[in-house]
C-alpha positions in Angstrom: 0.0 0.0 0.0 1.3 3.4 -0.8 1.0 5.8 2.5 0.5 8.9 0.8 -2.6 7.6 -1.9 -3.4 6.4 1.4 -3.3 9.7 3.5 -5.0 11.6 0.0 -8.0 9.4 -0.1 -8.8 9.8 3.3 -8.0 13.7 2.9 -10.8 16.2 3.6 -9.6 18.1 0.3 -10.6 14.7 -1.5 -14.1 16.0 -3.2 -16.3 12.9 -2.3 -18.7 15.3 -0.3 -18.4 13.1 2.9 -17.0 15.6 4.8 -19.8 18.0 4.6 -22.5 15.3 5.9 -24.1 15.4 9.3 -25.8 11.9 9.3 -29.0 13.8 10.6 -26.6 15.6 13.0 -28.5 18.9 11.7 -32.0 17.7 12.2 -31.2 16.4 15.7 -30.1 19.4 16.3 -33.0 21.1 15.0 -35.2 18.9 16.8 -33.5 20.2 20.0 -32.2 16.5 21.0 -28.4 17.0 20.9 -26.6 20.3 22.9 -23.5 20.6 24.0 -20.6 18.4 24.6 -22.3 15.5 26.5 -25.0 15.3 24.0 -23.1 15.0 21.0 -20.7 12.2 22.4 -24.3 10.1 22.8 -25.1 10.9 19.2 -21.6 9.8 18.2 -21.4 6.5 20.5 -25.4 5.8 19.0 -24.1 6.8 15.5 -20.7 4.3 15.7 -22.7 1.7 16.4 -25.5 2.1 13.9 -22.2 2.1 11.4 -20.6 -0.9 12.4 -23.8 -2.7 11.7 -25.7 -1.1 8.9 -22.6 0.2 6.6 -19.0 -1.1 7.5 -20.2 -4.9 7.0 -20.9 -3.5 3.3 -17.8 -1.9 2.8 -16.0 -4.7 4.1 -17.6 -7.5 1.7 -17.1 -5.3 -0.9 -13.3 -5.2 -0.3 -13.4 -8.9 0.4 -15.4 -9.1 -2.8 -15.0 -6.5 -5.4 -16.7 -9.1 -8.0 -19.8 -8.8 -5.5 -20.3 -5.1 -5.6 -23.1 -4.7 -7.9 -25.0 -7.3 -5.5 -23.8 -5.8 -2.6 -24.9 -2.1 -3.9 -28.6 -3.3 -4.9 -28.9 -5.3 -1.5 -27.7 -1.3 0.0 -30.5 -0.1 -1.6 -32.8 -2.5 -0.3 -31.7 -1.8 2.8 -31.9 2.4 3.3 -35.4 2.9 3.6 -34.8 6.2 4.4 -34.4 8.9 1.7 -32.5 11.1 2.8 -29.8 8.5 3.7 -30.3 6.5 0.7 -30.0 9.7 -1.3 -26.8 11.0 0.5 -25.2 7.3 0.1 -26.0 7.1 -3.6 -24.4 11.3 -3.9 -21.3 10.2 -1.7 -20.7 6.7 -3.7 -20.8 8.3 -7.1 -18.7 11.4 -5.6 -15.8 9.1 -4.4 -16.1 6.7 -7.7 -15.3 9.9 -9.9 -12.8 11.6 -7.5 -11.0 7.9 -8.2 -11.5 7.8 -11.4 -10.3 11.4 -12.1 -7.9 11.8 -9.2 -5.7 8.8 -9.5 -6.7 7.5 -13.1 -9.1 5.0 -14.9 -6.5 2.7 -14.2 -7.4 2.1 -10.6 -11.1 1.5 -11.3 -10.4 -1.3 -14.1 -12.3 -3.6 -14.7 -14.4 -2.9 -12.0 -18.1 -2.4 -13.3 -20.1 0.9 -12.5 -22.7 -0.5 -9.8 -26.2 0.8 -10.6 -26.7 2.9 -7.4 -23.1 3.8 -6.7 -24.0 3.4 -3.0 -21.1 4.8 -0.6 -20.0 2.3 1.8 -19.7 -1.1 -1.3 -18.1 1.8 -3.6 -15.5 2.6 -0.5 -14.8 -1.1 0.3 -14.2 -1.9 -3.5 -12.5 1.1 -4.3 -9.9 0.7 -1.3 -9.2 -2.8 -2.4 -8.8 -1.8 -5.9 -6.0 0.9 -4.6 -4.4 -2.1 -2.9 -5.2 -0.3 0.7 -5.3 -3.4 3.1 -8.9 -4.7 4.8 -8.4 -3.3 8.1 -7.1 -0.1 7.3 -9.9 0.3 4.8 -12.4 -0.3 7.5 -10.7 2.0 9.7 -10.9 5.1 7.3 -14.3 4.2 6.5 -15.1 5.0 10.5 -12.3 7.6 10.7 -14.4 9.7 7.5 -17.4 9.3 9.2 -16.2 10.2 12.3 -14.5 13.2 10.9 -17.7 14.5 9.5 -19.5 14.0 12.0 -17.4 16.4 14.1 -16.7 19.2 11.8 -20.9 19.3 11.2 -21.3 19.8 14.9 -18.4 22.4 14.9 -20.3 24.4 11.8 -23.7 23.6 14.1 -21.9 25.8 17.1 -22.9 22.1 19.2 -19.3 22.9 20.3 -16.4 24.7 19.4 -13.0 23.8 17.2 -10.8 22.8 20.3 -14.2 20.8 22.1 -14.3 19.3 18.6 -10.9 18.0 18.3 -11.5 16.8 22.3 -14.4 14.8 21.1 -12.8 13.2 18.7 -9.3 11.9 20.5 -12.2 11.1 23.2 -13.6 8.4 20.8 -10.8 6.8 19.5 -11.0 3.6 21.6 -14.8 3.4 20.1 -14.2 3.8 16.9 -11.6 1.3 17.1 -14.2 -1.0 18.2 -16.4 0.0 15.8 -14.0 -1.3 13.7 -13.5 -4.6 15.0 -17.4 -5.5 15.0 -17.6 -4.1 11.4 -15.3 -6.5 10.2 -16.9 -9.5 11.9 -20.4 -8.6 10.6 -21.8 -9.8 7.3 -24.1 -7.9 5.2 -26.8 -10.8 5.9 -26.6 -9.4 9.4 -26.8 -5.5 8.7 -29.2 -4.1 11.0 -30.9 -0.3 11.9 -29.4 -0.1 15.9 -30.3 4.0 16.2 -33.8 4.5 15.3 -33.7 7.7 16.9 -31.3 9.4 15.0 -32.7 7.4 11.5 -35.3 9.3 12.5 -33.9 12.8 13.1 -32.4 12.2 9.5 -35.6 11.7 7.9 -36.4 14.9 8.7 -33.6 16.5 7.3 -35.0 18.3 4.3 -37.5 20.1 6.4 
């Protein structure tokens, strides 16, 4: 694995849109349900887990699987009921597949097929094995992405501040590194909704 294709996919100046998405961080807000600090670090920990069963297990087969990810991205869209997640997975997929594709070459993509949907977490698995980027690191910048987002939408929400933000996230590490773990363990025939709350919250993010 190169280190520094690595450290450029995972950058936040790599135009895949992902790190401008709240995961219904804004409507919760809205809805008055997380303030401050101690509020968002139970959105996060609800959030974490709600990934490591409902989207890393996806990107994982993918990577295990790149053949697979046309079944894999139709069985993702089976699965997000909701529309404003399904919408923002299908925007984020197709995002990264072209940043790919235009950032480091048609090369890398291959003779990997276009999926129909182009959701975001099969796209990342399949996309990170293509790159030669190894399983578990792949996982891990799948959560560390979402993660990421997650915090710079609550600093751009005023939940808390730059500095709280950063706190937040060095606070989390040990869950997100569990996270990790149980993503790689589940299979997509086990992907399950574990927050309905906050799937929820995000349903109501266009109004």
């Amino acid at each position: 694995m190169d280190p520094w294709t690595f450290w450029q996919f995972l950058d936040s100046s790599f135009p895949t849109g992902g790190f401008a998405h709240s995961g219904g961080l804004e409507a919760a807000r809205q809805h008055g349900e997380v303030t401050g600090r101690a509020g968002l670090e139970g959105w996060i920990d609800a959030s974490l887990a709600q990934l490591a069963h409902a989207a890393l297990p996806w990107t994982c087969a993918a990577h295990r699987g790149q053949a697979r990810l046309a079944e894999l991205d139709a069985w993702c869209e089976a699965f997000l009921s909701n529309h404003v997640a399904n919408r923002a997975s299908r925007l984020q997929g197709r995002a990264l597949w072209l940043a790919v594709e235009r950032g480091f070459g048609t090369s890398v993509i291959g003779a990997l097929s276009a999926p129909e949907f182009f959701h975001g977490a099969p796209v990342f698995g399949a996309l990170c094995a293509r790159m030669g980027f190894g399983l578990e690191d792949s996982a891990r910048g799948h959560v560390f992405v979402q993660l990421r987002g997650w915090i710079a939408a609550a600093v751009r929400l005023n939940i808390v501040g730059p500095m709280a933000g950063q706190a937040v996230q060095a606070s989390m590490a040990a869950r997100a590194e569990e996270t990790v773990r149980l993503g790689l363990e589940i299979p997509p025939e086990d992907a399950a909704q574990t927050a309905p709350m906050p799937d929820m919250w995000q349903g109501a993010q266009d109004r």
